[in-house]
RODO-2510 file (C-alpha; in nm, 4 decimals, decimal comma):
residues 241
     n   res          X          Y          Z
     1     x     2,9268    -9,2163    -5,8909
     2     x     2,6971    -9,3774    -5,6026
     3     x     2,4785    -9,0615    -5,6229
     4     x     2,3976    -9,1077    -5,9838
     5     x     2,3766    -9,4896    -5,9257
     6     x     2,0880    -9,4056    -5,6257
     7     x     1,9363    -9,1670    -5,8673
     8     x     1,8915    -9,4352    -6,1911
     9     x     1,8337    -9,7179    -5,9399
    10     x     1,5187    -9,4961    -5,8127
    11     x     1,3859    -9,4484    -6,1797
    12     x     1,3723    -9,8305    -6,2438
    13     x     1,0134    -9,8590    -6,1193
    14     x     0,9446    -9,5661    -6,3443
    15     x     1,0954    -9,7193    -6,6294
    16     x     0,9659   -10,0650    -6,5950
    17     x     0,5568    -9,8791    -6,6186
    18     x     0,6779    -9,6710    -6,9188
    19     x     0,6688    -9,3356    -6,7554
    20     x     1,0137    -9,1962    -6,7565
    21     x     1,1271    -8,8956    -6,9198
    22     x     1,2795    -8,9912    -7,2759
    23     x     1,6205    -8,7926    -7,1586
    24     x     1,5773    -8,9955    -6,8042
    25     x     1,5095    -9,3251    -6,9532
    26     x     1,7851    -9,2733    -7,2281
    27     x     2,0388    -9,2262    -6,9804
    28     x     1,9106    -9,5126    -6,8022
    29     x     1,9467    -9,7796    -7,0812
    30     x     2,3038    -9,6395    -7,1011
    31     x     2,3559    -9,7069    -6,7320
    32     x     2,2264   -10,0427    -6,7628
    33     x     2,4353   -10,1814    -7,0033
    34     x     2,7011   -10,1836    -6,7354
    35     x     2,5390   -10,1800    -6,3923
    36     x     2,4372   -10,6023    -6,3361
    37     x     2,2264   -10,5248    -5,9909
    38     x     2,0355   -10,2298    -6,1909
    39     x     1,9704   -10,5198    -6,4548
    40     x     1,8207   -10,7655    -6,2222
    41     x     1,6076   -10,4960    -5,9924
    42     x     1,4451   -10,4029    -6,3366
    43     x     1,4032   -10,7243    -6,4232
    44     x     1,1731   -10,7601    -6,0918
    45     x     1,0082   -10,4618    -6,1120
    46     x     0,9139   -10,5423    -6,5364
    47     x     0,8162   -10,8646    -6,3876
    48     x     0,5678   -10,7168    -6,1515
    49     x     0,4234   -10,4761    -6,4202
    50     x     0,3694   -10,8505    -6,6230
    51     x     0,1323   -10,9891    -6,3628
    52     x     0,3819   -11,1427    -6,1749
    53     x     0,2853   -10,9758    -5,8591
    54     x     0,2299   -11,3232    -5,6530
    55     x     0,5990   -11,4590    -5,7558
    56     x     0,7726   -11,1407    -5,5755
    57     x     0,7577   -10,9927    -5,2030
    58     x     0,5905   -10,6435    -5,1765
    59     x     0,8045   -10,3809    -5,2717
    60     x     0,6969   -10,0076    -5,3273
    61     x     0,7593    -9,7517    -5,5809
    62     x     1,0539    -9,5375    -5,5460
    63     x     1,0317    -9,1645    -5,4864
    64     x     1,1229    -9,0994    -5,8571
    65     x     0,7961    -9,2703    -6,0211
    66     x     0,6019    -9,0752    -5,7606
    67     x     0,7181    -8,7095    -5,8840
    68     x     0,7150    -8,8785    -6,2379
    69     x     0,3313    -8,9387    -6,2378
    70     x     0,2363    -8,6227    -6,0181
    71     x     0,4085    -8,4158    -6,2780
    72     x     0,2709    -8,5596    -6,6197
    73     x    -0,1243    -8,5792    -6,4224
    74     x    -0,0661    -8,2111    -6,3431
    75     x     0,0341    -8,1191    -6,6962
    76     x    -0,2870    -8,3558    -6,8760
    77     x    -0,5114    -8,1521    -6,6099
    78     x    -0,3846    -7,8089    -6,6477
    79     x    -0,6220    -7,6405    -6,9135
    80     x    -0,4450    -7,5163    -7,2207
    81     x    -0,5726    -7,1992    -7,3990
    82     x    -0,3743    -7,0916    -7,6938
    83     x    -0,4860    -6,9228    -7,9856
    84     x    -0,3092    -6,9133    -8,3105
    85     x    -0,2997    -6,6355    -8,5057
    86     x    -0,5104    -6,7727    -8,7657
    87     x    -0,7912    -6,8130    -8,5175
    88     x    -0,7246    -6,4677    -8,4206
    89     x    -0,7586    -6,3368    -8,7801
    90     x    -1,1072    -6,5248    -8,8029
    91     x    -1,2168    -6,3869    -8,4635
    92     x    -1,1766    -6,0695    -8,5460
    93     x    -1,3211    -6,1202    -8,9118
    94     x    -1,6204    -6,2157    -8,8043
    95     x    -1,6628    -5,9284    -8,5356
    96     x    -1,6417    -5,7149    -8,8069
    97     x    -1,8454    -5,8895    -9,0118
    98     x    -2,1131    -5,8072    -8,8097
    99     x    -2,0146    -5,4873    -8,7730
   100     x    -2,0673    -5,4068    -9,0934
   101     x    -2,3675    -5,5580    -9,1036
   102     x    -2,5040    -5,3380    -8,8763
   103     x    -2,3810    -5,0402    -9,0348
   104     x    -2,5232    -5,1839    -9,3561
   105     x    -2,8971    -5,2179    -9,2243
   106     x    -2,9124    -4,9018    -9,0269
   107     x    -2,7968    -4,7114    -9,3807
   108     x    -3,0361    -4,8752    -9,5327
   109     x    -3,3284    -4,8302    -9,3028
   110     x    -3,2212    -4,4135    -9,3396
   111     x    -3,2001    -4,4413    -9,7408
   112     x    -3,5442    -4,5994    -9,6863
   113     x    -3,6566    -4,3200    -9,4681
   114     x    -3,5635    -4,0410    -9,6973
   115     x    -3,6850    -4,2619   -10,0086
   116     x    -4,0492    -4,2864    -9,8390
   117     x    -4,0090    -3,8788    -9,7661
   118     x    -3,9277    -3,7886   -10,1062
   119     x    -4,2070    -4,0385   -10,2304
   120     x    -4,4599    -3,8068    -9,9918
   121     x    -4,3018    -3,4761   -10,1600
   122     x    -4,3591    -3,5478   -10,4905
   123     x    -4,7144    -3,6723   -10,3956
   124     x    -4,7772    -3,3327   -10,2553
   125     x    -4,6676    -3,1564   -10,5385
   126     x    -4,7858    -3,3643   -10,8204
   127     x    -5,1632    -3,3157   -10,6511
   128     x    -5,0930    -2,9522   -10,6017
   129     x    -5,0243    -2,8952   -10,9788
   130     x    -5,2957    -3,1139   -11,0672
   131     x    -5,5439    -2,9215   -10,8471
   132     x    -5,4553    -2,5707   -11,0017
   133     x    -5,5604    -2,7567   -11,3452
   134     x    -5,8964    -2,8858   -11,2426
   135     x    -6,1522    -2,6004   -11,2940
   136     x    -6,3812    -2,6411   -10,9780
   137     x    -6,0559    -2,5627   -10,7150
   138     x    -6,0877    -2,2836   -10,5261
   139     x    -5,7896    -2,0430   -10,4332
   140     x    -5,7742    -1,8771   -10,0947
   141     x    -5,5159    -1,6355   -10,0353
   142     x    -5,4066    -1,5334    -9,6501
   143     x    -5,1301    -1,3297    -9,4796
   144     x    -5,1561    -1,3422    -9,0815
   145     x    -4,8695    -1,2640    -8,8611
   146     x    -4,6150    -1,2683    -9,0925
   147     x    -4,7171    -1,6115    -9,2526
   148     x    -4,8555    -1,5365    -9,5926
   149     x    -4,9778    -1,8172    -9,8599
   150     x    -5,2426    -1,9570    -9,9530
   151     x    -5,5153    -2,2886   -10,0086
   152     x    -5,6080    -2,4839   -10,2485
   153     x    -5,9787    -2,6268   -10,1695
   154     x    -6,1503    -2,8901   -10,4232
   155     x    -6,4739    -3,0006   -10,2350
   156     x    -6,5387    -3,2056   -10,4878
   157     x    -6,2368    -3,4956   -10,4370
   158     x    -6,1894    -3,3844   -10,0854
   159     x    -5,8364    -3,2562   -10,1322
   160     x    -5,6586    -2,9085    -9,9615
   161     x    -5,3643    -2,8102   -10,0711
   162     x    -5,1800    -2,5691    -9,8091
   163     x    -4,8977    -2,3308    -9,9213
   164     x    -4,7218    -2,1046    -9,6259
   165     x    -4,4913    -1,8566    -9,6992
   166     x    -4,2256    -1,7396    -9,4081
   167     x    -4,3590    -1,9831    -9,1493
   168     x    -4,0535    -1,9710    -8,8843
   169     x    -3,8762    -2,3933    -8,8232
   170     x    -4,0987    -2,5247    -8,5316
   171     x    -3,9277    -2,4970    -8,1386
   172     x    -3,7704    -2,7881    -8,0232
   173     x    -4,0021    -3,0613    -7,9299
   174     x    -4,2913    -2,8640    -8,0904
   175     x    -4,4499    -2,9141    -8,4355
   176     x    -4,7349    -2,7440    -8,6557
   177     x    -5,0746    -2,9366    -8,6821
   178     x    -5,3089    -2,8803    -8,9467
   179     x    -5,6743    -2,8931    -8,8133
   180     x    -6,0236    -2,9019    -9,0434
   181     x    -6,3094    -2,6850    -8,8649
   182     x    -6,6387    -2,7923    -8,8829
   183     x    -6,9502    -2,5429    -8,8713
   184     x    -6,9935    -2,6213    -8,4734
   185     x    -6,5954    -2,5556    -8,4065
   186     x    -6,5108    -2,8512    -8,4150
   187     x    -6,1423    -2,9992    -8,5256
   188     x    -6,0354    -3,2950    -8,6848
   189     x    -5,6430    -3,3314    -8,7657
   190     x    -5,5150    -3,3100    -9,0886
   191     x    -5,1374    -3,3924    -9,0385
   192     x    -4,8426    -3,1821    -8,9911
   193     x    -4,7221    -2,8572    -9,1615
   194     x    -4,3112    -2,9202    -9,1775
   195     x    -4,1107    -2,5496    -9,2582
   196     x    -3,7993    -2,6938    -9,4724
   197     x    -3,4767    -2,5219    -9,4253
   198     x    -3,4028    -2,5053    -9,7877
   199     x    -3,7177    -2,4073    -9,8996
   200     x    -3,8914    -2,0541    -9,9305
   201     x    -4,2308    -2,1786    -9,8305
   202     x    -4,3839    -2,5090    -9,6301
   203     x    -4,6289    -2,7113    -9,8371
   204     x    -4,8825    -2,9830    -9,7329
   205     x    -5,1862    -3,1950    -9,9153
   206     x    -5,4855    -3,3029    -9,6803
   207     x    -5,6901    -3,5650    -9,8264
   208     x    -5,9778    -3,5423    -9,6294
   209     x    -6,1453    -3,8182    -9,3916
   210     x    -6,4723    -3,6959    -9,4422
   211     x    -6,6487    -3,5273    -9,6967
   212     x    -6,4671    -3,1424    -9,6963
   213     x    -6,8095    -3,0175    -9,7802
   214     x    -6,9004    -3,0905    -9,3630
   215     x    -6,5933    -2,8639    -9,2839
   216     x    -6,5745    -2,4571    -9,3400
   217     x    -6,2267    -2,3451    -9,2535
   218     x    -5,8494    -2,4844    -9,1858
   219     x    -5,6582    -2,3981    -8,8485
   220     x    -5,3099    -2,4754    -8,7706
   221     x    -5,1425    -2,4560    -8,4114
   222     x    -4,8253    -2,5023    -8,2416
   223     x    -4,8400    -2,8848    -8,0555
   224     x    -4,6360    -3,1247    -7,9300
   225     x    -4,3877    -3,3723    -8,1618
   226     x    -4,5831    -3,6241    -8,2310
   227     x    -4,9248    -3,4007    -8,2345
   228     x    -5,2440    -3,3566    -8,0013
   229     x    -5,5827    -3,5692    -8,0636
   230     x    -5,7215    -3,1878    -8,0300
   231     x    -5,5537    -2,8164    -8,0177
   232     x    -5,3981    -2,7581    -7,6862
   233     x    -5,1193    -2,5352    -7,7964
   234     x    -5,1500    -2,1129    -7,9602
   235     x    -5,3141    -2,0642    -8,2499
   236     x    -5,0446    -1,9905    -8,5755
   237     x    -5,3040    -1,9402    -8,7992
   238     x    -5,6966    -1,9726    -8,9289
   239     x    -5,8625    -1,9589    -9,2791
   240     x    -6,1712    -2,0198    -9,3818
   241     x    -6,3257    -2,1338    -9,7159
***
């Protein structure tokens, strides 16, 4: 009984300030009810806390209030992180979120791609056809290793239309140039030559960047992705017109 006397007269100071645990201080009360010294040392220590300081002789915190305030300042200081399970759900809502995003734009950036390819291939066609209808086209006809085809040459609107039969899918990191030939040898480009997997023959429309009147023939050659501001690689084929 004197031990648990020592211990609530050590938590008076504590609970005269207010910062006693609720199970301490409710055990405390109890003790009070019955304990007349306990009574009276609170009633100094409640007087102190008043502003009474002056009226009273020094007299220092027990042990108990010490713990008391070290243990409540570490637990206001000690950083909480906890994350509910809603903010969890949103987190990881939002990560894929932009996720899909991502997705989303580089699908459409490939639909785009293949739109603006198709767009070219039924440009090339639709002037093909409409060359073989206008009467002052001229039709060249060539078969050189293997690659047989032919051109379609209107002077006139500066358009050649190139048709290539069995032309073999490029090497890696190589493609087929088209080149115009001037009278003095001379090459300008005139774009690439693609060989489609699914087609029988390759098919290309040059619409000339000067007059084709000033040019006399149409070379291709093997260069690298990307092409050559002249021919550096072998010769696949030449006509002339």
């Amino acid at each position: 009984m004197d031990d648990m006397h020592k211990t609530f007269q050590e938590n008076l100071s504590a609970y005269a300030l207010g910062a006693l645990d609720t199970d301490e201080a409710a055990a405390l009360r109890i003790h009070l009810q019955t304990c007349d010294s306990c009574r009276a040392e609170l009633a100094d220590y409640q007087r102190v806390s008043a502003g009474l300081l002056a009226a009273l002789p020094p007299k220092a915190p027990g042990p108990a209030l010490k713990r008391t305030l070290q243990k409540r300042l570490a637990a206001r200081t000690r950083p909480q992180f906890k994350w509910s399970w809603s903010q969890v759900a949103v987190s990881g809502a939002f990560v894929l979120l932009i996720v899909l995003n991502i997705v989303s734009i580089s699908q459409v950036y490939s639909l785009s791609e293949l739109q603006a390819e198709q767009s070219r291939e039924r440009y090339a066609e639709q002037t093909a056809i409409a060359m073989l209808a206008y009467p002052g086209t001229q039709s060249i006809s060539f078969n050189q290793d293997g690659v047989a085809g032919s051109l379609l040459v209107d002077k006139h609107r500066n358009l050649l239309a190139v048709f290539a039969w069995h032309l073999p899918p490029a090497p890696a990191g190589k493609t087929y140039q088209m080149w115009l030939i001037d009278p003095q040898g001379d090459r300008t480009s005139g774009g690439f030559l693609a060989p489609e997997a699914d087609q029988p023959f390759s098919m290309a429309v040059i619409a000339s960047p000067q007059p084709l009147m000033s040019f006399v023939g149409l070379g291709i050659t093997l260069e690298p992705s990307g092409g050559s501001p002249k021919p550096t690689g072998p010769k696949v084929l030449r006509v002339d017109f």
